[in-house]
N, CA, C and O atoms as a GROMACS GRO file, in nm:
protein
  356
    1UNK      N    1  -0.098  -5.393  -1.217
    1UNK     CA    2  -0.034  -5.345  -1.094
    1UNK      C    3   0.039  -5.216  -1.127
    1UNK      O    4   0.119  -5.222  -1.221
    2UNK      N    5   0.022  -5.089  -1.058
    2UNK     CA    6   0.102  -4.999  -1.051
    2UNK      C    7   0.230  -4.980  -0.974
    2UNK      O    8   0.309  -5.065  -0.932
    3UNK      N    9   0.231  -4.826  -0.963
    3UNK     CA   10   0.389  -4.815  -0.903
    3UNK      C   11   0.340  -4.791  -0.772
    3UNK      O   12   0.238  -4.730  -0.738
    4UNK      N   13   0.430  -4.851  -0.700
    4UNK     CA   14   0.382  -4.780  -0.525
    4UNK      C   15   0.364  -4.669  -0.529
    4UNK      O   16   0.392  -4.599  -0.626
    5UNK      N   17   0.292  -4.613  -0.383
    5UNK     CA   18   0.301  -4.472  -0.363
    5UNK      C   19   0.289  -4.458  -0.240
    5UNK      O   20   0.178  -4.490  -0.196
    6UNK      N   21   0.383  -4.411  -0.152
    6UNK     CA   22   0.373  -4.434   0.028
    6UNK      C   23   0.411  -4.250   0.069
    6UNK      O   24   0.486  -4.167   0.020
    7UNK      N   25   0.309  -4.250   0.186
    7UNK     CA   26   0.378  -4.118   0.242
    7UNK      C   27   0.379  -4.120   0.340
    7UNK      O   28   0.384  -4.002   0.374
    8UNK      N   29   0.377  -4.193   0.440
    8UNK     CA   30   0.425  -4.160   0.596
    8UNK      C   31   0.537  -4.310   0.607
    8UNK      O   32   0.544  -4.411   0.538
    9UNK      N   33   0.596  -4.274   0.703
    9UNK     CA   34   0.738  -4.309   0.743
    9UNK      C   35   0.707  -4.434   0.776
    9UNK      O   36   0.595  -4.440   0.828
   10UNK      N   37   0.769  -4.548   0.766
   10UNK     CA   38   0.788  -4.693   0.780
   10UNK      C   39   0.868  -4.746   0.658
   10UNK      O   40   0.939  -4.696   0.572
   11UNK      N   41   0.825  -4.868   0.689
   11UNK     CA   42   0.884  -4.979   0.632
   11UNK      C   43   0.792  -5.046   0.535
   11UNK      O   44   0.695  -5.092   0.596
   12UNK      N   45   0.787  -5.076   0.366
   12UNK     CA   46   0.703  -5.108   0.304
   12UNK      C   47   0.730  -5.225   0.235
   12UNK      O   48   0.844  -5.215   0.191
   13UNK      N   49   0.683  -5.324   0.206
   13UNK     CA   50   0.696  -5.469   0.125
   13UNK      C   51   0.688  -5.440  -0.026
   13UNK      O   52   0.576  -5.448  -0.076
   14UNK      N   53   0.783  -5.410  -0.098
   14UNK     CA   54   0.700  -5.418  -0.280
   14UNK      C   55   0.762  -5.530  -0.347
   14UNK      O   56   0.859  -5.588  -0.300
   15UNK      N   57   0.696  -5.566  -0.481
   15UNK     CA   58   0.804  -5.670  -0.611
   15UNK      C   59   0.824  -5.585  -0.626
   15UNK      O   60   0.798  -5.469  -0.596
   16UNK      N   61   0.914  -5.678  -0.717
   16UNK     CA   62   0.965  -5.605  -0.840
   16UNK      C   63   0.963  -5.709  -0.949
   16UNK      O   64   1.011  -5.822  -0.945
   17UNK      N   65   0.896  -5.646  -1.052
   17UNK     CA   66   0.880  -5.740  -1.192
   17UNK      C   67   0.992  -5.700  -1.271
   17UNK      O   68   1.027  -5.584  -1.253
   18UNK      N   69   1.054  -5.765  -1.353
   18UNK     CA   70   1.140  -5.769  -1.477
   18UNK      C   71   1.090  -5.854  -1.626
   18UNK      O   72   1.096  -5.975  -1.649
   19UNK      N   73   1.047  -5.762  -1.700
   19UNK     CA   74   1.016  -5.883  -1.806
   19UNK      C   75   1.079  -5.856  -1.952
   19UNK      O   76   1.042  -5.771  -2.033
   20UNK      N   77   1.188  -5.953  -1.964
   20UNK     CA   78   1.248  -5.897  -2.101
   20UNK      C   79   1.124  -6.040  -2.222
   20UNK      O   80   1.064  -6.139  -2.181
   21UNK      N   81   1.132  -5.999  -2.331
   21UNK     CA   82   1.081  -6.147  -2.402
   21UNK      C   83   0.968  -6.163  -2.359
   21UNK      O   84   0.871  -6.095  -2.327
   22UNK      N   85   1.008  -6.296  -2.366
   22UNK     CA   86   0.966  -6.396  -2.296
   22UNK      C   87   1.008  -6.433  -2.096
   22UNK      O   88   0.974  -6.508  -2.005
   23UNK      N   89   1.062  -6.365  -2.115
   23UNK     CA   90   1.160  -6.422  -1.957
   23UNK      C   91   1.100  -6.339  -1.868
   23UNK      O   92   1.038  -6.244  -1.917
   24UNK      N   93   1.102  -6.350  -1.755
   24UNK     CA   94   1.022  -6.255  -1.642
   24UNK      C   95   1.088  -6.331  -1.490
   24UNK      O   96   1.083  -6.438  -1.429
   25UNK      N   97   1.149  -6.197  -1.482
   25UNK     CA   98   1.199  -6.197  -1.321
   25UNK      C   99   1.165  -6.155  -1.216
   25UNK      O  100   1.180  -6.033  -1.223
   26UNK      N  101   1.106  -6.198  -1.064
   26UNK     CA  102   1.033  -6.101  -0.971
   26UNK      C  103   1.107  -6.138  -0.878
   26UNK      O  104   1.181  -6.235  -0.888
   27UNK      N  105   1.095  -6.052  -0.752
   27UNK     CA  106   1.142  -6.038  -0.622
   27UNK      C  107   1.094  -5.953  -0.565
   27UNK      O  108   1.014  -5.874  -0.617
   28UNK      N  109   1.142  -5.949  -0.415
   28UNK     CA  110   1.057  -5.866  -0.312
   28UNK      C  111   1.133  -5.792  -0.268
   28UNK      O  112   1.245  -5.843  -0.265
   29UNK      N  113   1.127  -5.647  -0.212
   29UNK     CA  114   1.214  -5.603  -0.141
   29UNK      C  115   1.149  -5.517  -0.040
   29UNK      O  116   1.030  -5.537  -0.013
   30UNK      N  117   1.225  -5.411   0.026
   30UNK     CA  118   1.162  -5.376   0.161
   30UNK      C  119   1.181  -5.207   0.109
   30UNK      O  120   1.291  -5.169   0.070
   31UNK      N  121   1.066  -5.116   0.115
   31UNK     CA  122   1.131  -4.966   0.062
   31UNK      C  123   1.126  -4.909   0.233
   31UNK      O  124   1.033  -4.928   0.311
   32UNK      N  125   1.233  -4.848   0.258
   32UNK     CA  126   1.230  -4.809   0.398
   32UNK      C  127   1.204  -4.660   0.375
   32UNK      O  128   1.272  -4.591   0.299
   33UNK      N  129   1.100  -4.617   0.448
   33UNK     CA  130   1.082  -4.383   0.450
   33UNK      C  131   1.110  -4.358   0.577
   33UNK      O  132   1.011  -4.380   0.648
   34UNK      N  133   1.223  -4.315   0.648
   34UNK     CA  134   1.212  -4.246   0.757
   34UNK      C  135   1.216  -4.107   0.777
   34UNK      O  136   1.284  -4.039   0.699
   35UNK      N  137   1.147  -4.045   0.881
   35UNK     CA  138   1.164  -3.970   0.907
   35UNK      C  139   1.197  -3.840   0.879
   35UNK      O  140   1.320  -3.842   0.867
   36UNK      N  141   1.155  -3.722   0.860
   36UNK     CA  142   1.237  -3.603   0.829
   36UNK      C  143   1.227  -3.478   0.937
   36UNK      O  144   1.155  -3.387   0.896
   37UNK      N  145   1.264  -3.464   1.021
   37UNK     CA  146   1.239  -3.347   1.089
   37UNK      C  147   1.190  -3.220   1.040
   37UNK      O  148   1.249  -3.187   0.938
   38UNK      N  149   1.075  -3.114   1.089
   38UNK     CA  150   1.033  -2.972   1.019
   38UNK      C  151   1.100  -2.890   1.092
   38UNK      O  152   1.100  -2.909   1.213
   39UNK      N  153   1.173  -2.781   1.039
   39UNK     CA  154   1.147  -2.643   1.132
   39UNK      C  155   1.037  -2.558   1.117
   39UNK      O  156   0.960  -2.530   1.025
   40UNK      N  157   1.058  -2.515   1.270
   40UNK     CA  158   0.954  -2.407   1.251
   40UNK      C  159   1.050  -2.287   1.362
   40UNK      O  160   1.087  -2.307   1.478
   41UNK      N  161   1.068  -2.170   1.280
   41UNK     CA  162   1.132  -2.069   1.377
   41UNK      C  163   1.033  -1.954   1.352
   41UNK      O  164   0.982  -1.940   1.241
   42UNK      N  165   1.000  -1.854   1.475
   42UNK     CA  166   0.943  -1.752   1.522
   42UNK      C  167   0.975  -1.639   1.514
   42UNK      O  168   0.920  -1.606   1.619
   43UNK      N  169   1.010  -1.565   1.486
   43UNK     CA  170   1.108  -1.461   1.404
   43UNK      C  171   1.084  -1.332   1.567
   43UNK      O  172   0.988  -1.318   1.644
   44UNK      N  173   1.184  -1.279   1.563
   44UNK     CA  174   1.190  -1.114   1.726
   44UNK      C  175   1.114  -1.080   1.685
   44UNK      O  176   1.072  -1.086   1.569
   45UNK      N  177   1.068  -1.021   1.801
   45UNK     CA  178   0.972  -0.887   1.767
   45UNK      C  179   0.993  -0.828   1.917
   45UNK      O  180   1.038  -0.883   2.018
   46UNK      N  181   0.952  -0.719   1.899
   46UNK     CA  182   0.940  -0.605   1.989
   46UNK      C  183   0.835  -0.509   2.008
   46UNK      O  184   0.763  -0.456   1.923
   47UNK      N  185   0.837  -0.491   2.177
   47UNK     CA  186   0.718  -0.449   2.162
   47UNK      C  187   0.742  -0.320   2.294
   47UNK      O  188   0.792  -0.358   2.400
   48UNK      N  189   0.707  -0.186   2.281
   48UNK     CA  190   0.733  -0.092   2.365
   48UNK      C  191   0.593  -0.090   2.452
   48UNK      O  192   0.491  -0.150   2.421
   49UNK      N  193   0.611  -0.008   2.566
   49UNK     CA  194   0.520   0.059   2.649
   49UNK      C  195   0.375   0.109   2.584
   49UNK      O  196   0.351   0.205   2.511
   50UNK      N  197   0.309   0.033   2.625
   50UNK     CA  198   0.167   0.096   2.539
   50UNK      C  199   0.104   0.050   2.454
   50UNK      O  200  -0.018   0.056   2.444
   51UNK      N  201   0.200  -0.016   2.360
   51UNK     CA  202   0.146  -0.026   2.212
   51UNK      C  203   0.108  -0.206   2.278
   51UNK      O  204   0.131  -0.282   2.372
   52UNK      N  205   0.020  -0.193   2.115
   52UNK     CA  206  -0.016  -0.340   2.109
   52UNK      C  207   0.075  -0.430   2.061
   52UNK      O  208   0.185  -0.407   2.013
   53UNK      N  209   0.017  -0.541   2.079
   53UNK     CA  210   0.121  -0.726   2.120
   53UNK      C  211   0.173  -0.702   1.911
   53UNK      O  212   0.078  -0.728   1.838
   54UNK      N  213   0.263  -0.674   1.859
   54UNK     CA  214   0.312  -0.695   1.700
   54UNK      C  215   0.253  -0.860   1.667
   54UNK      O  216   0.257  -0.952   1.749
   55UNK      N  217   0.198  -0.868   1.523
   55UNK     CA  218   0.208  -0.991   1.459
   55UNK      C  219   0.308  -1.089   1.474
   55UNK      O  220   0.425  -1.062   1.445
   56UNK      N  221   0.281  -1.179   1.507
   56UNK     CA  222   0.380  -1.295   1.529
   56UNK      C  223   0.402  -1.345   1.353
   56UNK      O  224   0.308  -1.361   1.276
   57UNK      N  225   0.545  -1.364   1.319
   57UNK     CA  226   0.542  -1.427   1.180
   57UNK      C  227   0.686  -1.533   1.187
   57UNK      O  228   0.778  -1.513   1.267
   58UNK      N  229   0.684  -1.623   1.106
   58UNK     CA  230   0.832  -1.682   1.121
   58UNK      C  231   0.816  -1.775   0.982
   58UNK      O  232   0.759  -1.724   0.886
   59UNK      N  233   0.869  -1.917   0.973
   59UNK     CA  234   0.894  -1.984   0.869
   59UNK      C  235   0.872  -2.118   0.937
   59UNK      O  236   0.886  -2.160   1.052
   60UNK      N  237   0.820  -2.184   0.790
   60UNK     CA  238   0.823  -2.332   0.836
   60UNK      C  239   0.885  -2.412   0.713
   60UNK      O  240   0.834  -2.445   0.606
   61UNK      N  241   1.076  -2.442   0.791
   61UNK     CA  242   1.156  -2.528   0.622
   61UNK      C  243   1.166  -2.678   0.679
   61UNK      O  244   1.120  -2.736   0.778
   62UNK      N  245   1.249  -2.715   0.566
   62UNK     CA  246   1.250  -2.862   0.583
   62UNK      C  247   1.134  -2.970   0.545
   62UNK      O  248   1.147  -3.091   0.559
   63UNK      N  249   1.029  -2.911   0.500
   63UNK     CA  250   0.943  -3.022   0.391
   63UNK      C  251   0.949  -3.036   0.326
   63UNK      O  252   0.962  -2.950   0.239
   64UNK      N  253   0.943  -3.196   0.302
   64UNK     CA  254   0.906  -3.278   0.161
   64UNK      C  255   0.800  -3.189   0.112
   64UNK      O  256   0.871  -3.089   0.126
   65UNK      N  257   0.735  -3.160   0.084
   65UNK     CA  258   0.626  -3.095   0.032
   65UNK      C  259   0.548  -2.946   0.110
   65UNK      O  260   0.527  -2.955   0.231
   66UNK      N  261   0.511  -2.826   0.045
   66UNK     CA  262   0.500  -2.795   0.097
   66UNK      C  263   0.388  -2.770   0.202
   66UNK      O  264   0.408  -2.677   0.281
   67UNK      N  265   0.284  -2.834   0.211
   67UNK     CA  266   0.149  -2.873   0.304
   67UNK      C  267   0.158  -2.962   0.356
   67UNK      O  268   0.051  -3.008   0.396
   68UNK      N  269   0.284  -3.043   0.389
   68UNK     CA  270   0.270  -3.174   0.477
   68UNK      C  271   0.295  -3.107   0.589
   68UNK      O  272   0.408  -3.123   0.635
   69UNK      N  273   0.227  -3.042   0.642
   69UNK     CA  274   0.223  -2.995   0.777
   69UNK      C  275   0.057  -2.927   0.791
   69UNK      O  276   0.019  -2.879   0.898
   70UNK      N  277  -0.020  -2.929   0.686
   70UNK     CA  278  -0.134  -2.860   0.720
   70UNK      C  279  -0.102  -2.721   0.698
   70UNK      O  280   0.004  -2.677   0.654
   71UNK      N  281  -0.242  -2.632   0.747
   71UNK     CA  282  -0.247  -2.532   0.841
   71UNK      C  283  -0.172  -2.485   0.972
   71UNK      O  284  -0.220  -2.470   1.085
   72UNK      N  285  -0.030  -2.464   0.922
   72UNK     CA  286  -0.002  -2.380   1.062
   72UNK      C  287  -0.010  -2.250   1.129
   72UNK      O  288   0.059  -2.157   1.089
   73UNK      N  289  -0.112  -2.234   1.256
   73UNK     CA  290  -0.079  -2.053   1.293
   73UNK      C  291   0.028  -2.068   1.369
   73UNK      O  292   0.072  -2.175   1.412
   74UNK      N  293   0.079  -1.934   1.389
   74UNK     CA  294   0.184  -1.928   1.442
   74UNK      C  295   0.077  -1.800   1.574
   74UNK      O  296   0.011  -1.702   1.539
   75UNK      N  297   0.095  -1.847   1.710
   75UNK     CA  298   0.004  -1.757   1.772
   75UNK      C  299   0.080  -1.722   1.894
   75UNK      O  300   0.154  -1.814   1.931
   76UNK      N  301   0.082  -1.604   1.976
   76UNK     CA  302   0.132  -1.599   2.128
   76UNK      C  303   0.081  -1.743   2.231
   76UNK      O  304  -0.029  -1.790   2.201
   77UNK      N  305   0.132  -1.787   2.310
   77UNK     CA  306   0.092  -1.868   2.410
   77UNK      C  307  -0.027  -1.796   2.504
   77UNK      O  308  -0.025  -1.673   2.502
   78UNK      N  309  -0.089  -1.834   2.552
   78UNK     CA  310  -0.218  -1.794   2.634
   78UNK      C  311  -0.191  -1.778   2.792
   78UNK      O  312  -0.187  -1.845   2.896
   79UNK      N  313  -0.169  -1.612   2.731
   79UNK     CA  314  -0.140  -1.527   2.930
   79UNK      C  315  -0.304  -1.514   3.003
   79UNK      O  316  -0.417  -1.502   2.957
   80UNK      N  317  -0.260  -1.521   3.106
   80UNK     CA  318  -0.311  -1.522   3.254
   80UNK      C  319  -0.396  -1.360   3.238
   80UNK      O  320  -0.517  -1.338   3.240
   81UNK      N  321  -0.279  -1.260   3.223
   81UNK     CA  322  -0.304  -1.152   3.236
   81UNK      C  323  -0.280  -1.070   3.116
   81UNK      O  324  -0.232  -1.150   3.037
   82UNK      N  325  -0.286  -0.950   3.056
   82UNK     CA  326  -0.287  -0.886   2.959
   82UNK      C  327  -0.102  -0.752   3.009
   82UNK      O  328  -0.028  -0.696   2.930
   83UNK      N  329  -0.100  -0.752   3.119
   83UNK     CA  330  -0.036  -0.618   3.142
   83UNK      C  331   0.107  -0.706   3.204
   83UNK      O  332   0.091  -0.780   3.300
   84UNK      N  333   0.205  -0.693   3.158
   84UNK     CA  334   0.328  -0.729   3.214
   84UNK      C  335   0.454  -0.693   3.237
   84UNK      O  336   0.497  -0.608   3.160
   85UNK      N  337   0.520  -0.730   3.314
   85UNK     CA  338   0.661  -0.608   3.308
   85UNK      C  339   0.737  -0.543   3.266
   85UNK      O  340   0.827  -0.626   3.256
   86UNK      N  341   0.784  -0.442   3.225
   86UNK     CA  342   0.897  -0.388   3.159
   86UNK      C  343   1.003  -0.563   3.132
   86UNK      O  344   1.025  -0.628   3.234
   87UNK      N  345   1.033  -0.593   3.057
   87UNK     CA  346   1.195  -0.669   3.026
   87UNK      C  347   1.157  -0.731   2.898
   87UNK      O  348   1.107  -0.685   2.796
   88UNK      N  349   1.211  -0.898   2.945
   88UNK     CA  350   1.267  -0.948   2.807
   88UNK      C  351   1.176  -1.072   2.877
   88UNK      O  352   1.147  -1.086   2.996
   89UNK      N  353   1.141  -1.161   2.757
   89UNK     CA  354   1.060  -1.280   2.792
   89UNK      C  355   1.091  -1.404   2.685
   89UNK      O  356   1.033  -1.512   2.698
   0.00000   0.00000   0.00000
């Protein structure tokens, strides 16, 4: 028997062996993983009259590891139209 190895969040059943000697002690216990929240923030950008839409770039913290999230793009949301008003959005 090996050592556990769990990666998504719950509640898990393991022993536990003890063996000094001759003598050997077991029991059960419960390993609990909850949860960890990711960020992901989108970093300003700006964009003047004319020119084209700037690269979207930002960060993704807060993982246990760093690919437990996959492949993330980071992309504009999907407009209607291409041409939009002078302001702030």
């Amino acid at each position: 028997m090996g050592n556990p190895s769990f990666t998504n969040a719950g509640e898990y059943p393991v022993t536990v062996k003890v063996k000094r000697g001759s003598d050997v002690w077991q029991d059960t216990a419960t390993v609990k993983i909850t949860k960890r929240t990711a960020n992901i923030t989108v970093d300003d950008k700006e964009k003047f009259f004319d020119e084209a839409d700037p690269a979207l770039t930002g960060k993704i913290e807060n993982l246990v590891d760093a690919g437990d999230l996959g492949t993330v793009t980071i992309r504009e949301a999907t407009r209607t139209k291409r041409l939009e008003s002078i302001g702030k959005y």
